[in-house]
Every structure is written in structure tokens, then in C-alpha cells.
TORSE-980319 format. One record per atom (N, C-alpha, C): residue number from 1; residue in three letters; x, z, y. Coordinates in nm, 3 decimals, padded with zeros to 5 digits. Each point is the difference from the previous one (the first is absolute). Example, Ala and Ser with C-alpha at 12.3 -4.5 7.8 and 13.67 -1.06 7.14 Angstrom:
BEGIN
    n  res        X        Z        Y
    1  Ala   01.319   00.780  -00.569
    1  Ala  -00.089   00.000   00.119
    1  Ala   00.090   00.000   00.120
    2  Ser  -00.035  -00.072   00.105
    2  Ser   00.082   00.006   00.119
    2  Ser  -00.077   00.073   00.109
END
This chain:
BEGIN
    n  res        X        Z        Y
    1  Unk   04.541  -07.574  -09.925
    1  Unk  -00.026  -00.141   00.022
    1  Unk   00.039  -00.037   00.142
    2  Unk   00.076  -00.075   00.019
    2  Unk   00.036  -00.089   00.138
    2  Unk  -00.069  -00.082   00.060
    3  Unk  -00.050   00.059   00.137
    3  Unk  -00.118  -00.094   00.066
    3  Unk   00.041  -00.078   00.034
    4  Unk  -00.075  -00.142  -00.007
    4  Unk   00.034  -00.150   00.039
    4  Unk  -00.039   00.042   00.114
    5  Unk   00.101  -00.091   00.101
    5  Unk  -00.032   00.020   00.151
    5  Unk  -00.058  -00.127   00.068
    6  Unk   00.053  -00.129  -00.063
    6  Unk  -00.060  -00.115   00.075
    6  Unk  -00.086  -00.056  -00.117
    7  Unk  -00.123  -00.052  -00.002
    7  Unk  -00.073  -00.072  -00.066
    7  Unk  -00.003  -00.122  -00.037
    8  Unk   00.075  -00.119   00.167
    8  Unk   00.042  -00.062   00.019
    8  Unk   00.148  -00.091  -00.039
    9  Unk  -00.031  -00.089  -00.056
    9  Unk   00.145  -00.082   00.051
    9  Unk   00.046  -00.077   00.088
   10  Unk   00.048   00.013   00.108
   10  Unk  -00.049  -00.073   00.118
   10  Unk   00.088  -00.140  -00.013
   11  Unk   00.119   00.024  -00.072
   11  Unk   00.026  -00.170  -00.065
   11  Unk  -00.048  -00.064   00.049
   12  Unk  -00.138   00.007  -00.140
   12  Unk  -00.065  -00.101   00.008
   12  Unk  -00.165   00.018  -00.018
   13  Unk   00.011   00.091   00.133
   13  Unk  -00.167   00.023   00.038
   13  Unk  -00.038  -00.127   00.124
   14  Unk   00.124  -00.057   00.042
   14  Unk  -00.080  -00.074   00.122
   14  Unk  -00.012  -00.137  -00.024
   15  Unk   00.053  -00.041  -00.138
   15  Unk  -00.005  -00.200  -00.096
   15  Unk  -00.180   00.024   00.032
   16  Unk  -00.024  -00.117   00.042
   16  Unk  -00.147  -00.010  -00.024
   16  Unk  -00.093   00.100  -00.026
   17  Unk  -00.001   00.142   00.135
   17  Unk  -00.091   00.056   00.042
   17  Unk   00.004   00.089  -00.170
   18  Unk   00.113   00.012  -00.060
   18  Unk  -00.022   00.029  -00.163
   18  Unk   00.060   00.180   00.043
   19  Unk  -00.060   00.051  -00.074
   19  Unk   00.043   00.158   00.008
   19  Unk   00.050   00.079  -00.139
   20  Unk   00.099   00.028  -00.040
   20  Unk   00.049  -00.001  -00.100
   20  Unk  -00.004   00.175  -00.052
   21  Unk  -00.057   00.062  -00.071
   21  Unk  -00.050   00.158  -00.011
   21  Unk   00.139  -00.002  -00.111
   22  Unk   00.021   00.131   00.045
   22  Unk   00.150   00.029  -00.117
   22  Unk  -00.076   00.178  -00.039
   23  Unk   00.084   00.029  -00.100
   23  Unk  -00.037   00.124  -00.094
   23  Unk  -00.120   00.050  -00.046
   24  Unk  -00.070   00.095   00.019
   24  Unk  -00.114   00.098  -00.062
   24  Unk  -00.091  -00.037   00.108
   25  Unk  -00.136  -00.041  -00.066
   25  Unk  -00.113   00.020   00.101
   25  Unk  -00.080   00.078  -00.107
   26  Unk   00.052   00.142   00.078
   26  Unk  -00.098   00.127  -00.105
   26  Unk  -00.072   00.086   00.117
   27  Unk  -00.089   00.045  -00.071
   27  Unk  -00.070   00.075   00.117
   27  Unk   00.082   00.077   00.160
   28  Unk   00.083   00.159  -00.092
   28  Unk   00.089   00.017   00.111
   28  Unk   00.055  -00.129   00.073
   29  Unk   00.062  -00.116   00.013
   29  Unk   00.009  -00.068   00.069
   29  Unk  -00.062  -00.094   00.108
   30  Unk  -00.112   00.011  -00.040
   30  Unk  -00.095  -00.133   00.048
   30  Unk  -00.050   00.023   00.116
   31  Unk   00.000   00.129   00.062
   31  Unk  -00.030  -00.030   00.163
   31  Unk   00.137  -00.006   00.070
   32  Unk   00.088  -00.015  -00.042
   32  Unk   00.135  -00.016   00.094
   32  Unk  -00.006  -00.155  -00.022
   33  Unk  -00.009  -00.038  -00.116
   33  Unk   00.040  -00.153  -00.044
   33  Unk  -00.123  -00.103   00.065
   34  Unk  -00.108   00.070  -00.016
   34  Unk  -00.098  -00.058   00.148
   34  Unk  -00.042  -00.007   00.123
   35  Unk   00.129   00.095   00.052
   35  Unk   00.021   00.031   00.177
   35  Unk   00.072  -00.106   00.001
   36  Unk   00.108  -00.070  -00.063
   36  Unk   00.102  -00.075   00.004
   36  Unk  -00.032  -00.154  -00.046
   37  Unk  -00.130   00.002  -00.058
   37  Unk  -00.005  -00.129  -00.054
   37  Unk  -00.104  -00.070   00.062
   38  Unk  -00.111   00.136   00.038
   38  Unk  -00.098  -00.063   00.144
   38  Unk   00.125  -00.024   00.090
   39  Unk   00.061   00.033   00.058
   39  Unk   00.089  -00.022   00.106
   39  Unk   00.064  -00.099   00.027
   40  Unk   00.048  -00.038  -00.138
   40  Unk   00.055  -00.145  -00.037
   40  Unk  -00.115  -00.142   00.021
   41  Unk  -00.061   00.036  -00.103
   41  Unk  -00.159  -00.074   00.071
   41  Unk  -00.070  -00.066   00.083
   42  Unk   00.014   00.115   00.076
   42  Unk  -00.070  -00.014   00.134
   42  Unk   00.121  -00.095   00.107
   43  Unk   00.124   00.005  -00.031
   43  Unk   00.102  -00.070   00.075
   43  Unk   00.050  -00.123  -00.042
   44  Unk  -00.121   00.005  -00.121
   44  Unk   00.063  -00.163  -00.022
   44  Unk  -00.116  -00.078   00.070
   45  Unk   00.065  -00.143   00.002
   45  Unk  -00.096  -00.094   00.075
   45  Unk  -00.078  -00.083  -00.147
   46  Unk  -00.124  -00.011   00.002
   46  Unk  -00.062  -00.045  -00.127
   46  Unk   00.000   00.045  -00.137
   47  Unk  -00.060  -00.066  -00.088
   47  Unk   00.013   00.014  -00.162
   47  Unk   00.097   00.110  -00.003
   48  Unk  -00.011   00.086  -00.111
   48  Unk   00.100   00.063  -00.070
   48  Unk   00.018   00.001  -00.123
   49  Unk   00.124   00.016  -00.113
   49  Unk  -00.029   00.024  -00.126
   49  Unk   00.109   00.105   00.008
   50  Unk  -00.103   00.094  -00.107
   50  Unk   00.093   00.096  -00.079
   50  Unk   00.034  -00.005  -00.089
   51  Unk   00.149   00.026  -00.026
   51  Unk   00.084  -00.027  -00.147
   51  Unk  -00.003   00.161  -00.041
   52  Unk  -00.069  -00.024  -00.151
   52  Unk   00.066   00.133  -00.041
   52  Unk   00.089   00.005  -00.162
   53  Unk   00.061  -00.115   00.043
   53  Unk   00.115   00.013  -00.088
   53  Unk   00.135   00.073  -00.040
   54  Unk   00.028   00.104   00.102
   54  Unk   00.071   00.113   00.037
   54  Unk  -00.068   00.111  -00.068
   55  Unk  -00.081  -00.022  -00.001
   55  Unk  -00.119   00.138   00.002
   55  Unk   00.021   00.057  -00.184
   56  Unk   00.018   00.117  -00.025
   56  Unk   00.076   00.059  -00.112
   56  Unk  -00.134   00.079  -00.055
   57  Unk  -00.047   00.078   00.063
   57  Unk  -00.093   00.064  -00.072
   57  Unk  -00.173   00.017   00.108
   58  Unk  -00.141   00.025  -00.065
   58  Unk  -00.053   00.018   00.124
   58  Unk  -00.117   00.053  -00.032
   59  Unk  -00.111   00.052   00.004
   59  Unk  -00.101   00.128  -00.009
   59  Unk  -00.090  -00.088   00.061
   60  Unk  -00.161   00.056  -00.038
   60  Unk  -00.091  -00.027   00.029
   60  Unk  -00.043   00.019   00.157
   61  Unk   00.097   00.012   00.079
   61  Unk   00.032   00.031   00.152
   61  Unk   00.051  -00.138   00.059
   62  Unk   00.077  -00.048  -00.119
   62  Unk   00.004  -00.144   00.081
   62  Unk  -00.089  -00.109   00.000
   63  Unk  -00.116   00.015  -00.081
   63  Unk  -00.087  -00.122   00.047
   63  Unk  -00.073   00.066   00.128
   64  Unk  -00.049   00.103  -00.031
   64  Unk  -00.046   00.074   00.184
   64  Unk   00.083  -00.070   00.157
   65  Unk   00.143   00.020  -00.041
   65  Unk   00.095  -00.063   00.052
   65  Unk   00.014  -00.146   00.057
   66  Unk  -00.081  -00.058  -00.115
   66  Unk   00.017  -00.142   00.037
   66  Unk  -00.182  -00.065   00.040
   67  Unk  -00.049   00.070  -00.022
   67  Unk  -00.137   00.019   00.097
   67  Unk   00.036   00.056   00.117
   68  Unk   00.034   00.072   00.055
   68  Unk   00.073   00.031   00.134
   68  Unk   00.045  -00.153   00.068
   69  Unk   00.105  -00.027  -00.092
   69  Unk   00.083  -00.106   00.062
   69  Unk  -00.101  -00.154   00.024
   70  Unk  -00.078  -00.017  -00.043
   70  Unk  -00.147  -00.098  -00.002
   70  Unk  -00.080   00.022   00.139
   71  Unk  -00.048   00.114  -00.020
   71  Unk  -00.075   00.034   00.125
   71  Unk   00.056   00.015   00.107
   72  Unk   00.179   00.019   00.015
   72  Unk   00.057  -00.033   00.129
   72  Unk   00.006  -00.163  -00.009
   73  Unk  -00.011  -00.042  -00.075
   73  Unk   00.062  -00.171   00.015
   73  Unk  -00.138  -00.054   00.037
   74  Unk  -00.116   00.041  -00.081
   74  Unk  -00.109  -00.066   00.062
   74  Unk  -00.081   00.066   00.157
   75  Unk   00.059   00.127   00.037
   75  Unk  -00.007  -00.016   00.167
   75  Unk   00.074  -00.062   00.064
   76  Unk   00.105  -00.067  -00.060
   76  Unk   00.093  -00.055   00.110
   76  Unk  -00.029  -00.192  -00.017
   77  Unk  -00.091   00.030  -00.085
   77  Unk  -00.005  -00.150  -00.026
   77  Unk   00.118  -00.058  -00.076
   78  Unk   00.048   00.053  -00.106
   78  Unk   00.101  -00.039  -00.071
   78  Unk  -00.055  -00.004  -00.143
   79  Unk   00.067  -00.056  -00.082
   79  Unk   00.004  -00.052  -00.132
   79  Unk   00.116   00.126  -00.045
   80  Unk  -00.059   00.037  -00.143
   80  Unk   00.089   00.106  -00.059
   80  Unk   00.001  -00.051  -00.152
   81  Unk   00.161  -00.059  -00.038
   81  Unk   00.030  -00.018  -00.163
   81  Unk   00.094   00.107  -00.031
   82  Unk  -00.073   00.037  -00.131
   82  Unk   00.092   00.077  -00.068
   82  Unk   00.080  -00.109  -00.124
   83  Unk   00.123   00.056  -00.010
   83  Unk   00.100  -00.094  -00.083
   83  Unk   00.035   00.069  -00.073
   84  Unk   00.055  -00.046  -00.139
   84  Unk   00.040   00.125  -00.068
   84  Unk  -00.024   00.128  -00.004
   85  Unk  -00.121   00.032  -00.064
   85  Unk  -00.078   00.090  -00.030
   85  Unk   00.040   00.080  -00.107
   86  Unk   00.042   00.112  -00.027
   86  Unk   00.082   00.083  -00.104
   86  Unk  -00.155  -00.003  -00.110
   87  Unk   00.037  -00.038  -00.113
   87  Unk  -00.123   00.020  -00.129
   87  Unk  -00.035   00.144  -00.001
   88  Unk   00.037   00.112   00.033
   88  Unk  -00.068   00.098  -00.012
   88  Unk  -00.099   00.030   00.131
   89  Unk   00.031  -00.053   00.125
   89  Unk  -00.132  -00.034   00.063
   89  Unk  -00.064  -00.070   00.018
   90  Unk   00.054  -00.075  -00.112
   90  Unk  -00.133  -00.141  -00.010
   90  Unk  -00.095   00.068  -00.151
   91  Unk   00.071   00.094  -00.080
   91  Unk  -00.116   00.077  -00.075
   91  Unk  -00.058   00.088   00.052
   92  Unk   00.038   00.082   00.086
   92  Unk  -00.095   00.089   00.077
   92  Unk  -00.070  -00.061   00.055
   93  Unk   00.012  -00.138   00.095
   93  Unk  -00.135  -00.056   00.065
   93  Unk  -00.100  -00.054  -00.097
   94  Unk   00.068  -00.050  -00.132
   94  Unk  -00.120  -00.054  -00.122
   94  Unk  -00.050   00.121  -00.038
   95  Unk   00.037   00.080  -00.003
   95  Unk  -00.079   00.171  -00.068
   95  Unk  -00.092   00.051   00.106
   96  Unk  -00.004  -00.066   00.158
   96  Unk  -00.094   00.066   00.076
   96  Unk  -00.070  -00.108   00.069
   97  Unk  -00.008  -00.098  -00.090
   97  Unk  -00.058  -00.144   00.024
   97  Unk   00.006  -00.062   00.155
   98  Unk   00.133   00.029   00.009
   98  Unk   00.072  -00.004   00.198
   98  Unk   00.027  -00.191  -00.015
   99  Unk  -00.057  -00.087   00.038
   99  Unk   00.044  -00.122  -00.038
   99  Unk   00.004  -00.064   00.152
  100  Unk   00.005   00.068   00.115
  100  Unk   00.023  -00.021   00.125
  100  Unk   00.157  -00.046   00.039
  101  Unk   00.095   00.091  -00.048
  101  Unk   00.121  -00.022  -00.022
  101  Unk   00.021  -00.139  -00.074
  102  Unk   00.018  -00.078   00.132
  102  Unk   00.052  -00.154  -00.131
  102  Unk   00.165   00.018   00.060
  103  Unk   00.019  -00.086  -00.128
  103  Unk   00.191  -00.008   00.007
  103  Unk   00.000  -00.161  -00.081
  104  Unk   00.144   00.015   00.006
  104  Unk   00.096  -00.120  -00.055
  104  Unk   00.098   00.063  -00.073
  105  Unk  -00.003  -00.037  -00.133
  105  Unk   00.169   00.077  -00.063
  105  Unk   00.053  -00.032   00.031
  106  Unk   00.033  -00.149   00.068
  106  Unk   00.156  -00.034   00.023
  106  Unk   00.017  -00.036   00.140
  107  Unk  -00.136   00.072   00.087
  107  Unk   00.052  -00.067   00.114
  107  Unk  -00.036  -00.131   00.074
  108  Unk  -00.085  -00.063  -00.106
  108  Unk  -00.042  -00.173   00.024
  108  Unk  -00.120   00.002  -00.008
END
């Protein structure tokens, strides 16, 4: 298997403070993909949303993941949307009654 190296699309991570996640958020991945996405984060000025419309496959590691990404946004005094939410971790958060994670399917 070929490790994804950037998590990021930097395209179009900087349109409206928007952060755009590309490939696998599976366990092996998720502390590299959260050195890089706190990082991103923390350097933006205000609000953020995360797109995970890129996002291909992802493990019960990525809602952990995106609790991470919350608790940096709410020390920094930031707002954290998730966008496009892949349906298989929107059934893992209904199977572990996780309803903290709010999203938008389309973004709006």
C-alpha cells in the first residue's frame, strides 16, 4: 500500500479559512494527518471548515480525529464545521451515539 503523504490540498485549503482533507483517514494515518491539520488551524485567522469530500475511506480513528480538531478550535476561540462528512463516519458516530460532530452535506 502507498502512503499518502499530504492530507492536504492546499489549492484550496486557504478559500474561506476552508481546509480540504484528501485520501484515507485510517488509523495508521491519523497522527501525521493531525500534526498537519492542527498546524493548518492554528494559522488560520478565524472560523474554519473542514471539507471531507476528498476523503476515500476512514476508521473509527477519525471521529477521535475530529474531536481533536474541536478542542484545538475551541482553545483558540474558533468555530469548527465539518463539510462533507463521508456516510461511513457518519454511521460510526450514530453506532456510538457521537452527535457532537455536526456537519453539512453540501457545505451550506
Amino acid at each position: 500500500m502507498t502512503e499518502q503523504k499530504n492530507p492536504l490540498n492546499k489549492e484550496m485549503s486557504n478559500e474561506l479559512n476552508q481546509i480540504l482533507l484528501m485520501g484515507d483517514l485510517v488509523f495508521p494515518r491519523i497522527e501525521s494527518v493531525r500534526r498537519v491539520v492542527e498546524a493548518e488551524i492554528s494559522a488560520k485567522a478565524g472560523d474554519c471548515v473542514l471539507d471531507f469530500s476528498n476523503v476515500k475511506k476512514v476508521d473509527s480513528s477519525s471521529l477521535s480525529l475530529c474531536l481533536c480538531f474541536l478542542r484545538l478550535a475551541k482553545k483558540q476561540n474558533k468555530k469548527m464545521t465539518f463539510i462533507n462528512l463521508p456516510k461511513d463516519m457518519l454511521a460510526i458516530a450514530d453506532l456510538v451515539g457521537l452527535s457532537v460532530i455536526g456537519h453539512s452535506p453540501e457545505g451550506s
